[in-house]
N, C-alpha and C positions, 0 to 999 in steps of 0.2 A: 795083886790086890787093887790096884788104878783102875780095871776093870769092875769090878764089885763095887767100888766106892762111886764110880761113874753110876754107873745104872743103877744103884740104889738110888742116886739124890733125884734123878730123873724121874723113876717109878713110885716114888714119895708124891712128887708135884702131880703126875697122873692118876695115882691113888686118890689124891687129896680133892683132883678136881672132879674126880667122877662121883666120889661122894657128894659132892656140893651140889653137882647136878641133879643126882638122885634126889637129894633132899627137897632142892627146891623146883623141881619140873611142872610146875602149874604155868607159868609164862616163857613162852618162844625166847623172850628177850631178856630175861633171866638167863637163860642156857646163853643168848649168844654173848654176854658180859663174862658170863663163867668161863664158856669155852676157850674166848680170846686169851682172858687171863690166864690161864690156864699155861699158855700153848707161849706167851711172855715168860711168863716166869719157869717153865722147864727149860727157854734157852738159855735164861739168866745164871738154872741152877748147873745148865751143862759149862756153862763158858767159864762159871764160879770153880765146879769142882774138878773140872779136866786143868784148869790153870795153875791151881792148888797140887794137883797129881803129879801132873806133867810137865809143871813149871816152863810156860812156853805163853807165844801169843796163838790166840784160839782163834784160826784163822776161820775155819772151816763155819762159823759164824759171827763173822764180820759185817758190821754194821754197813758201809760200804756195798753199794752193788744190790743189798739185800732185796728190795724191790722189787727192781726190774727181773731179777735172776728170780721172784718167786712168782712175778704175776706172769715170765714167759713160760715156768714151770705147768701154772693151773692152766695157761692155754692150751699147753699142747696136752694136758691129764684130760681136759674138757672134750678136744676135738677128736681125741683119742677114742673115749667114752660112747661119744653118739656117732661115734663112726661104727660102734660093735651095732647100737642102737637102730643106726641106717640099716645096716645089713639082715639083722634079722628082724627088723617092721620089714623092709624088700619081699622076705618070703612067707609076712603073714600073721607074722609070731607076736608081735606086738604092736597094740592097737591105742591109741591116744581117745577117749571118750567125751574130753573136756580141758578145761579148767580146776585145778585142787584145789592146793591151799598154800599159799604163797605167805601165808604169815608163821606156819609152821615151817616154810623152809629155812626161815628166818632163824629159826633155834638151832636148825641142820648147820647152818654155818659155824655155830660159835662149834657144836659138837665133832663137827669133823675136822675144823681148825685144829684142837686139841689131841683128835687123836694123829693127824695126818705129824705134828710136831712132835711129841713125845712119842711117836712108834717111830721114826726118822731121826730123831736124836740116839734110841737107844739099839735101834737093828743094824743103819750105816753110823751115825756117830760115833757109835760105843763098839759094840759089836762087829763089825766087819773092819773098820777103822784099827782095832789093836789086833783082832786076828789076823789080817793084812801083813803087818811088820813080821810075823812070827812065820807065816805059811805062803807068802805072794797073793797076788792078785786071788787067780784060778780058784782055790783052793778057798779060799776066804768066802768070796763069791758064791761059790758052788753050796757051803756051808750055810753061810748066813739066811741065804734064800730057802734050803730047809727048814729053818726054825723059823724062819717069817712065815712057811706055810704052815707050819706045824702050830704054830702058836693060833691059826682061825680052826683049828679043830675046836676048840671051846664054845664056839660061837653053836647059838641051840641046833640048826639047820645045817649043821657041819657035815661033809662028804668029804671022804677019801680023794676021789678026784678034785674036790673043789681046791683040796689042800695043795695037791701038786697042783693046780691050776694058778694059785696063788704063785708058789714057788717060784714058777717058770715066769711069768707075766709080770710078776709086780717085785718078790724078791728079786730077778734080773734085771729088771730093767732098772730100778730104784737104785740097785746099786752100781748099776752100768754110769747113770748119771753123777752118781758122785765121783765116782772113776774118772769119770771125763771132766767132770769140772773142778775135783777137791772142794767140794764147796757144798754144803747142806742144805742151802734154799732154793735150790732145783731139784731134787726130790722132795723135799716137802711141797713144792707147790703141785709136781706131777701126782704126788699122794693126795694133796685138796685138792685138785681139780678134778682127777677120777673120781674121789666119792662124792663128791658135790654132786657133780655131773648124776652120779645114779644116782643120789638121795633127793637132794632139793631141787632136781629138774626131770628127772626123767622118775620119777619114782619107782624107783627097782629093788628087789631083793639087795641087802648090802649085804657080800660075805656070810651068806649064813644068819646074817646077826636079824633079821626083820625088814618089814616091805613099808618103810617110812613116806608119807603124803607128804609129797611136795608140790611143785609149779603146775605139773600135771597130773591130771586122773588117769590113769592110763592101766593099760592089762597088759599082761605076756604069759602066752601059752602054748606049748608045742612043746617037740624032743630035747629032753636034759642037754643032750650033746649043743644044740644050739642054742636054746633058750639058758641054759646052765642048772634049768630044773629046781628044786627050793633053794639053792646054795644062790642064786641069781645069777646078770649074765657074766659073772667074772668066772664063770662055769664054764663059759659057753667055749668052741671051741674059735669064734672069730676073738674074744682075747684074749687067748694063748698065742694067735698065732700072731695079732699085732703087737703084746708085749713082747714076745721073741724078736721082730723085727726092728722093736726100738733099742731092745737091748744089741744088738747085735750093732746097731748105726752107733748108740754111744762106747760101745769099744772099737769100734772104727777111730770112733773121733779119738778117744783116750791113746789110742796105739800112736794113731799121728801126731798126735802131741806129748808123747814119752812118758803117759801116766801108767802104763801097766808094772805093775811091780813081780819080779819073779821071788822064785821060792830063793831066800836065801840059803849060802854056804854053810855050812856048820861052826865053820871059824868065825864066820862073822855075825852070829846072834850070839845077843848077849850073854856071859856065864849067870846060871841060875844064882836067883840072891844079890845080884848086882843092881841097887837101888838107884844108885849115881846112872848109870846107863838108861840114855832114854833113847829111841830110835825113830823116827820119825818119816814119813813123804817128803822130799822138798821138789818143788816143781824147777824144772830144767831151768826155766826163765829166771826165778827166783838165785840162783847159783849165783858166785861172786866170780866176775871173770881177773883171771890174772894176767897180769900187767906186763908186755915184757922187759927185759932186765936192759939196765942201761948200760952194763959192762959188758951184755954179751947175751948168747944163747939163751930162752930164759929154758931149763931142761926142769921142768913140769909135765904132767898130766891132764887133760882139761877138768880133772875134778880138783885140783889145786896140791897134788901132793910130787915130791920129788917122785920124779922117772926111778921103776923101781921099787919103790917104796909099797908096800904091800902091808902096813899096821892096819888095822881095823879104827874106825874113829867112832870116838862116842861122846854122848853129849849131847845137848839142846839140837845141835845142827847136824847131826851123824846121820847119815844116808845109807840107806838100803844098797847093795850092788844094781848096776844096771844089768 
């Protein structure tokens, strides 16, 4: 039920702000007041009702670090972006004409703030983050990224391929990085700085959803497979193959720093209806080291339990097997 009660308080604050927006879309600067708030108060409402569920600290948006972990996110969603960008103006496909409109991008920001926050709170937040404990890494991953692409079917310009395009490119990699960091303001900022990057700078097809005027006037035209065709270039095939690549460096990193989580034992998930039982990630680093014993041997495990000792542990601080 933790899950249900999660994403519903989240898709409440997104609901609420997409209306607001609709309502009042006459001014740029109107959206980007909305959008911001928006994208505050879904983390507010995540930290409020995962803390309430899960009775824990809500590490994973931590005031702390927040920052720098989301403006290094947008940089590298950004460079990412005009790098698809680079490659296909190289062979022709897209042409820059001018100057747009840079006060419209202005709205773009507050609008993709919000959705880049509350799709990131509730696909890795919510969704990947509790299916995780139940099925490992792999499994969750491989999951999550389906319904992340499945979920741009909606969008009016929607394609088959574009959804797996999604999948592979942004469901992986999005959640490669919280993998590797445990920490949610590095994909959200990889989420804003990609669509930023195509909406209020490069103006491109977003996902299906519309060809929004931003910083540049600009055209793209040529083969679906490269240009990504109405779906835009998150179509194309240069970002399928750069989000596969990042995905792949952020399980690099996660592997080398002990975040991959395997499919747990059967003994050790918790019995169905066991409310007290909460099961959680805890990073290696974070572990309490044991002390040796001053009468002698200390005969421990490095996970702190007697040599032997094989109970399952449950609670605020229970750990998945390694």
């Amino acid at each position: 039920m933790r899950l249900v009660w999660q994403f519903l308080a989240v898709a409440a604050v997104a609901y609420l702000g997409g209306l607001a927006t609709r309502t009042f879309d006459a001014s740029p600067w109107i959206t980007l007041v909305i959008g911001t708030l928006t994208a505050v108060l879904a983390v507010l409402a995540y930290r409020w009702v995962v803390g309430r569920t899960e009775r824990r600290a809500v590490a994973e948006v931590a005031a702390k670090g927040a920052f720098a972990k989301t403006a290094l996110g947008t940089l590298i969603g950004v460079a990412l972006f005009a790098a698809v960008i680079a490659n296909i103006a190289l062979l022709g496909y897209y042409e820059v004409d001018g100057l747009g409109d840079p006060t419209g991008a202005v709205g773009l920001l507050g609008f993709m703030a919000a959705a880049a926050v509350t799709e990131e709170l509730m696909f890795r937040g919510i969704l990947f983050r509790i299916t995780e404990q139940r099925t490992g890494t792999w499994i969750a991953l491989a999951l999550t990224g389906l319904l992340f692409g499945g979920a741009h079917l909606l969008n009016p310009n929607a394609t088959l391929w574009g959804a797996v395009a999604i999948a592979v490119e942004a469901g992986g990699m999005l959640g490669a990085a919280y993998i590797a960091t445990r920490n949610l303001w590095l994909p959200i900022g990889l989420h804003f700085g990609w669509n930023i990057a195509g909406s209020a700078l490069f103006s491109t097809e977003v996902s299906g959803a519309g060809t929004p005027q931003g910083v540049l006037d600009a055209a793209m035209e040529g083969p679906s497979a490269i240009t990504g065709g109405g779906f835009g270039p998150e179509g194309s095939v240069y970002s399928v193959v750069f989000g596969a690549v990042m995905t792949l460096v952020f399980l690099w990193i996660a592997k080398r720093r002990g975040r991959l989580v395997p499919l747990p034992r059967r003994a050790d998930r918790p019995a169905k209806g066991d409310r007290k039982t909460r099961v959680h990630w805890v990073d290696p680093a974070d572990r309490p080291r044991i002390a040796p014993d001053a009468n002698g041997p200390n005969d421990t495990t490095p996970n702190g339990t007697a040599a032997g000792d094989t109970t399952t542990r449950s609670g605020p601080t229970a750990r998945l097997p390694r």
